[in-house]
C-alpha positions in Angstrom: 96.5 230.8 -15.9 99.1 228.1 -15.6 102.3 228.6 -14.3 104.1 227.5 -17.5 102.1 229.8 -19.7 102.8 232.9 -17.7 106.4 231.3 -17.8 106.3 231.4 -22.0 104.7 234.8 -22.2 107.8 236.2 -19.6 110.2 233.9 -21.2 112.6 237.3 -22.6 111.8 239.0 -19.4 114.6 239.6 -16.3 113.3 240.5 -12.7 115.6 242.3 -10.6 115.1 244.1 -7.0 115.6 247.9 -6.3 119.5 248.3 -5.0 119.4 251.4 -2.8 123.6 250.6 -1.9 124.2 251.9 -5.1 123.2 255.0 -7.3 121.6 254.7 -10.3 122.9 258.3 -11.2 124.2 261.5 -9.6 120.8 262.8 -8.6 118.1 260.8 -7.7 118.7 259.3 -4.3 119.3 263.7 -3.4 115.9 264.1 -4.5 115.0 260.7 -2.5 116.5 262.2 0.7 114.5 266.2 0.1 111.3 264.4 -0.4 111.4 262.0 2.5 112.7 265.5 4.2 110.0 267.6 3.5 107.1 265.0 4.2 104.0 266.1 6.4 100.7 265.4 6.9 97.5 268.1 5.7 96.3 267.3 9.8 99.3 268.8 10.7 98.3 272.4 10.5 94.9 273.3 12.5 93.4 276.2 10.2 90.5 277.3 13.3 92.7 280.4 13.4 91.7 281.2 10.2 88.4 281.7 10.6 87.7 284.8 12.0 89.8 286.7 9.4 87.9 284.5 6.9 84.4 285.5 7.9 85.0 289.4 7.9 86.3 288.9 3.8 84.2 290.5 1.5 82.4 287.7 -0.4 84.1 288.7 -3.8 87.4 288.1 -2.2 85.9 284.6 -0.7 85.2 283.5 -4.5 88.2 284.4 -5.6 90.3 282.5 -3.0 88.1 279.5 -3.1 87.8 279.2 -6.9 91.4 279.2 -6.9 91.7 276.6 -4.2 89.5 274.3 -6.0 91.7 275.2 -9.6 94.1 273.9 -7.8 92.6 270.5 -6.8 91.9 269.6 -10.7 95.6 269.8 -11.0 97.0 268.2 -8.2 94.4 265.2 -8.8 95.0 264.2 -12.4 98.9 265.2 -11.9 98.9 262.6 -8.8 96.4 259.9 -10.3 97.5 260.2 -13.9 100.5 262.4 -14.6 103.1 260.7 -12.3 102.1 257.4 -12.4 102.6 257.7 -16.3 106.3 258.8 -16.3 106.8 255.9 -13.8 105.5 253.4 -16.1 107.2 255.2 -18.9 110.9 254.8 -17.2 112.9 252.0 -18.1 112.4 248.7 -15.7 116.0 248.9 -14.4 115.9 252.5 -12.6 113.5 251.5 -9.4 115.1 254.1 -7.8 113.7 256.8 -10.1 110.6 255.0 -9.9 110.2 255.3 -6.0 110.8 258.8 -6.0 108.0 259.2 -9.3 105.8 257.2 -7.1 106.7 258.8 -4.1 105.5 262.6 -5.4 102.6 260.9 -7.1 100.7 260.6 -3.8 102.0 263.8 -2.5 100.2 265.2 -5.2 96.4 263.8 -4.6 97.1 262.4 -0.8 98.7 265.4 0.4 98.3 268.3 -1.6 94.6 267.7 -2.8 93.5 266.8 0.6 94.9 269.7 2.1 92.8 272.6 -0.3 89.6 270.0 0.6 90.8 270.8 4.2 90.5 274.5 3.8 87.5 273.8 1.7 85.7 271.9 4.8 87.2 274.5 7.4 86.0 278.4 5.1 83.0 276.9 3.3 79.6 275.0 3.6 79.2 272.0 2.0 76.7 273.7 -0.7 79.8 276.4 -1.2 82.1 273.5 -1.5 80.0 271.9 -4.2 79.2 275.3 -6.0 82.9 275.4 -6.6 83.7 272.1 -8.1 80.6 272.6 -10.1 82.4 276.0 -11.5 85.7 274.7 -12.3 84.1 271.2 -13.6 82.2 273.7 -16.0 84.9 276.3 -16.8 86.0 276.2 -20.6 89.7 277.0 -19.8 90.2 274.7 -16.8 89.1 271.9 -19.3 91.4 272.9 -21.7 94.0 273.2 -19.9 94.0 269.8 -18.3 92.8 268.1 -22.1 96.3 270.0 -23.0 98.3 268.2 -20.1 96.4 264.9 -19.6 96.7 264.7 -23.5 100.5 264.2 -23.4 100.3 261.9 -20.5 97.6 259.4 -22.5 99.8 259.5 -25.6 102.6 258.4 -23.5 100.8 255.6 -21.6 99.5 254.1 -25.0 103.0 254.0 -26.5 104.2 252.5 -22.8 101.9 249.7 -23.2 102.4 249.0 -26.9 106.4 248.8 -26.0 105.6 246.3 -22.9 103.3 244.1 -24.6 104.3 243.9 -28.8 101.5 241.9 -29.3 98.9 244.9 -28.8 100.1 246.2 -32.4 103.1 247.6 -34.1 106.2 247.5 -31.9 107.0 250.9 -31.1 109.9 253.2 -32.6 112.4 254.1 -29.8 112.5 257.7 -31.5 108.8 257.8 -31.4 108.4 257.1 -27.4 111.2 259.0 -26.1 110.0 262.0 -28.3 106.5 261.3 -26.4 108.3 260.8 -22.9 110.1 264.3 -23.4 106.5 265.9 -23.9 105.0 264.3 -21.0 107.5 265.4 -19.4 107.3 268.6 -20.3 103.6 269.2 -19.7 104.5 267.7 -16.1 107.4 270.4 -15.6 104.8 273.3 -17.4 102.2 271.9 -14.4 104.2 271.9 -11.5 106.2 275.1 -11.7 103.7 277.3 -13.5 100.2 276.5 -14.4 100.0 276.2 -10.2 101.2 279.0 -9.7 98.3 281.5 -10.7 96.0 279.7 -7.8 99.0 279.9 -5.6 99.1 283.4 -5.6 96.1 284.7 -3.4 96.6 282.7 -0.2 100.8 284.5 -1.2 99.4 287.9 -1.6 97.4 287.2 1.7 100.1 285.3 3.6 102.7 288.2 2.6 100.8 290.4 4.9 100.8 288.1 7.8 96.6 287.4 6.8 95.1 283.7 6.8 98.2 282.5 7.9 97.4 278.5 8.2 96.2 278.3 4.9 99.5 280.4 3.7 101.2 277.5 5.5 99.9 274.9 3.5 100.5 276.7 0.3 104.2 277.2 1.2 104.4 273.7 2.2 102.9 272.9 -1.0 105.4 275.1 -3.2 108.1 273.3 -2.0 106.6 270.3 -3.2 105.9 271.3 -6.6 109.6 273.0 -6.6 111.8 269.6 -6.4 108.9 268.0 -8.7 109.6 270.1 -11.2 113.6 270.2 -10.8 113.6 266.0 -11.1 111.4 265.5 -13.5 112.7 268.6 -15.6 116.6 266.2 -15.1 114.7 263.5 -16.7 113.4 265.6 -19.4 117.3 266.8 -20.1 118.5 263.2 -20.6 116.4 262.7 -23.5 116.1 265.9 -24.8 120.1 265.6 -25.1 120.0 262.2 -26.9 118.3 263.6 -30.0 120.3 265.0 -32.5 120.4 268.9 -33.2 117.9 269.0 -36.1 115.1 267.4 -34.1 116.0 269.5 -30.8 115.1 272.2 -33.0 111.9 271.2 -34.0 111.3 270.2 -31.0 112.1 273.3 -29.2 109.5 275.0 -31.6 106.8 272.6 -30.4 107.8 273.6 -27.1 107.5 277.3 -27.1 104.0 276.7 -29.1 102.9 274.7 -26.2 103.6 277.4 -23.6 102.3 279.8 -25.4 98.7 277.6 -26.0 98.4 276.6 -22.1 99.9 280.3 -21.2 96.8 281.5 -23.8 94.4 279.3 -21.4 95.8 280.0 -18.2 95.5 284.1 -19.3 91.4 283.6 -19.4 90.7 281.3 -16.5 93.5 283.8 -14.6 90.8 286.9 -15.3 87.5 285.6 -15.0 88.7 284.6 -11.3 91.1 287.6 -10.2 89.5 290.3 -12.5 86.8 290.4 -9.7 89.5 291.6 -7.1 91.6 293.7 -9.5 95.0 291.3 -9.4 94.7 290.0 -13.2 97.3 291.6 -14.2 100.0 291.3 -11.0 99.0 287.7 -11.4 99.7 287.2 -15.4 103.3 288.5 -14.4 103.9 286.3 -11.4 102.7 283.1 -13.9 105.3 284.9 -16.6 108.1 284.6 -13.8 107.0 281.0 -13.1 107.1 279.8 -16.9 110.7 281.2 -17.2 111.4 278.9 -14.0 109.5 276.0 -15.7 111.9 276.2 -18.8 115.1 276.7 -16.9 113.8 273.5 -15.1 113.8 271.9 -18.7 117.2 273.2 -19.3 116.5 276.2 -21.7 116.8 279.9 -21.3 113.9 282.3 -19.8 111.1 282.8 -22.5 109.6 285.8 -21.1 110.9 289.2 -20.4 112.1 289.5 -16.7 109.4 291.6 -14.9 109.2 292.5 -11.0 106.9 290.3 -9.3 104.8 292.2 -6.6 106.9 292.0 -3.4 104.3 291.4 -1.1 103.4 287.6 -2.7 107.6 287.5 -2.7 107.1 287.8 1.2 104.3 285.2 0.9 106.9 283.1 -0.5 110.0 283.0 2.0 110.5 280.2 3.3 112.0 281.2 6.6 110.4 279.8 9.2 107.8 281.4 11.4 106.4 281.4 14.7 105.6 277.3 14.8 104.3 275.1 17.2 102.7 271.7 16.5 99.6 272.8 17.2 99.0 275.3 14.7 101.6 275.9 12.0 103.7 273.7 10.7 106.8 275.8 9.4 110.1 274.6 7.3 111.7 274.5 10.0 109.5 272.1 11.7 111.0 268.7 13.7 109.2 265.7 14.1 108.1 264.4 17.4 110.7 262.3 18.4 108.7 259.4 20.5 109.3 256.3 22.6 106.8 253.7 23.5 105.4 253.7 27.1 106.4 252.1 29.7 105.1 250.1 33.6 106.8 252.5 35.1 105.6 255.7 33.1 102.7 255.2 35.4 104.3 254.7 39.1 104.5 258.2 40.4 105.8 257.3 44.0 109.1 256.1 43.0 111.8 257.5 40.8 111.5 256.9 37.3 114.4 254.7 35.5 115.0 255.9 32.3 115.7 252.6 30.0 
């Protein structure tokens, strides 16, 4: 295409560059900083130490742990390759900055956190196990639901982004319209992130919390505090538009909130027992999900939906984040440093004479 037709067809259009010297508002470049903090790598943490533990499981328990593992893969990848990149596009072209950090937790998401249940998958399983699990969650009713209820939100949303960029696709799109479909995209994000995870994080909790399978508790926990600031930004985001709309349609839409949760709650209930009723946690896990939603909608600015209920204290142990016995061969804890490194030098080789530090 010639220059001076792309020119015509960008004529209305302003490119500017992302200012980092100044703050696009009072949170983001916070949530910039934790994330750039709290960055590591699935190589980091070697799970060999695992293994023994692992082989003396009964195979029930096996299932259970692995079916949730791979639960939790479905989610992370269509919330990294769809969910995420969706809000980005969705934000307004002037706030780059809330754009990096969208981006940012986007690959975190499929490059980090997926990779790192296929790295526990590769370490426990045999390849024909591995399979036999994607196979089972590929073919479980509530898993599909469940996503078709979150990757539904994010489609409308993309649609409407699209429509608003380029008019010439259809009808231009009602302001009221897309930021009513941005709040629910962002909603099913926040519902993703800081609950619907939460019922496949609980068995490598309950078996962290007594100091069992200890890498792969490490990755979980590295994992969780992820998803936590995930769902804390993008539930700030949700609060901006959600406070723009007048008190009538906050209403209404309040109602389609609480019919939401209580649809995906409804699927997460059933794919929750036919993989923990095996191992007699159903119900201990249906109340830590419970305590999880009631995050998820404090996260969104609202008050807890369910009735408080004590969460079984030994997946609370699971989930302090003190920091344990680390080193960077094995576990990589929150209180982990990075190697601080300098290139080598002639003289990092000449072993008669004293060493000059430059």
């Amino acid at each position: 295409m010639l220059l001076k037709e792309i020119e015509a067809k960008s004529a209305v259009r302003h490119y500017d560059g992302a200012n980092w010297n100044e703050n696009e508002d009072n949170f983001t470049q916070t949530f910039y900083e934790q994330n750039l903090s709290q960055f590591w790598r699935p190589e980091d943490i070697s799970l060999q130490p695992d293994l023994n533990l692992w082989a003396t499981l009964p195979q029930d328990v096996r299932k259970a742990y692995s079916q949730n593992l791979a639960v939790l893969t479905f989610l992370d990848t269509y919330q990294g390759d769809i969910g995420m990149p969706v809000v980005s596009r969705s934000i307004d072209d002037r706030f780059h900055q809330r754009k990096a950090v969208l981006n940012f937790m986007a690959a975190m998401e499929n490059a980090v956190h997926a990779k790192s249940y296929s790295n526990i998958f590769m370490t426990y399983l045999q390849n024909d196990e591995i399979d036999e699990m994607f196979a089972w969650t590929e073919n479980n009713k509530n898993m599909q639901r469940l996503l078709a209820l979150i990757v539904g939100y994010y489609e409308d949303l993309d649609r409407l982004t699209y429509k608003r960029r380029y008019d010439d696709l259809g009808t231009p799109v009602d302001s009221l319209e897309f930021d009513v479909a941005q709040w629910k995209a962002m909603v099913a994000s926040v519902f993703l992130e800081s609950c619907l995870f939460y019922s496949g994080f609980y068995y490598p909790l309950y078996f962290y919390g007594q100091g069992k399978l200890m890498q792969a508790g490490e990755i979980i926990n590295l994992i969780l505090r992820d998803e936590s600031i995930h769902g804390l930004y993008v539930g700030n985001l949700a609060m901006e538009i959600y406070n723009k709309f007048d008190k009538s349609l906050q209403a209404e839409l309040y109602q389609w909130l609480t019919t939401y949760l209580d649809e995906i709650y409804g699927e997460e209930v059933e794919l929750i027992e036919s993989i923990y009723d095996a191992v007699d946690l159903s119900h201990d896990v249906k109340i830590f999900v419970r305590y999880n939603a009631n995050k998820a909608m404090m996260n969104l600015g609202f008050d807890p939906y369910f009735d408080y209920e004590e969460v079984n204290p030994v997946v609370l142990n699971g989930l302090n984040t003190e920091t344990k016995t680390m080193d960077n061969f094995s576990m990589k804890g929150n209180g982990y440093q990075k190697m601080k490194s300098e290139s080598l030098q002639d003289d990092d080789f000449s072993f008669d004479a004293p060493r000059i530090k430059r």
